[in-house]
C-alpha positions, 0 to 999 in steps of 0.5 A: 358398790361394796361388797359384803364378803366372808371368806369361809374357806380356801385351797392352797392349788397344790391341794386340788391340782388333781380336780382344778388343775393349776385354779385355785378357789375360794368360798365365801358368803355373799350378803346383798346390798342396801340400794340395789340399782337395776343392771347388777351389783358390781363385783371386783373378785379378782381383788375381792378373792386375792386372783390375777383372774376369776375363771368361773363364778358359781353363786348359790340362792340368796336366801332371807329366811322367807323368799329367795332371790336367783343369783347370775353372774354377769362376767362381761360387767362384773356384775351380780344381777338379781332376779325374783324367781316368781316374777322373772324380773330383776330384784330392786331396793334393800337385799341387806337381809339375803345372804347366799354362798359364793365359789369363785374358781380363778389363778 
């Protein structure tokens, strides 16, 4: 499955060594796919992002103007799964209109 993905910012190591250690991190938007299939959308960071490995995923909530939807990421599959808070249950068709921040933290 593609990935929508808007880098919006990034550091250099040199400039969080202090607070990451040797990690470096980038930030980005995370738009949600047209045909979501149950298990998860499936995430490929590593290349996404430009890391030879992620190390933590932090995802905000995905967000359409009027609901929202809860975010996990999934490191065994290198999956995004999507919840419906109200309901607990997984999140399926069209979330091309759900938009949430990305913090991927990797080498």
């Amino acid at each position: 499955m593609t990935l929508s993905w808007t880098t919006t910012s990034s550091f250099n190591p040199a400039d969080s060594h202090d607070r990451w250690n040797n990690n470096r991190l980038r930030v980005g938007t995370y738009t949600g796919p047209t045909l979501y299939t149950a298990g998860g959308d499936l995430a490929d960071l590593t290349s996404d992002f430009g890391f030879s490995r992620v190390t933590t995923v932090i995802l905000g909530l995905a967000w359409n103007g009027s609901a929202v939807r809860l975010l996990v990421w999934d490191a065994t599959n290198k999956k995004i799964v999507w919840y419906v808070p109200n309901t607990g249950s997984e999140a399926s068709g069209d979330l091309s209109t759900y938009v949430a921040q990305i913090l991927v933290v990797g080498l």
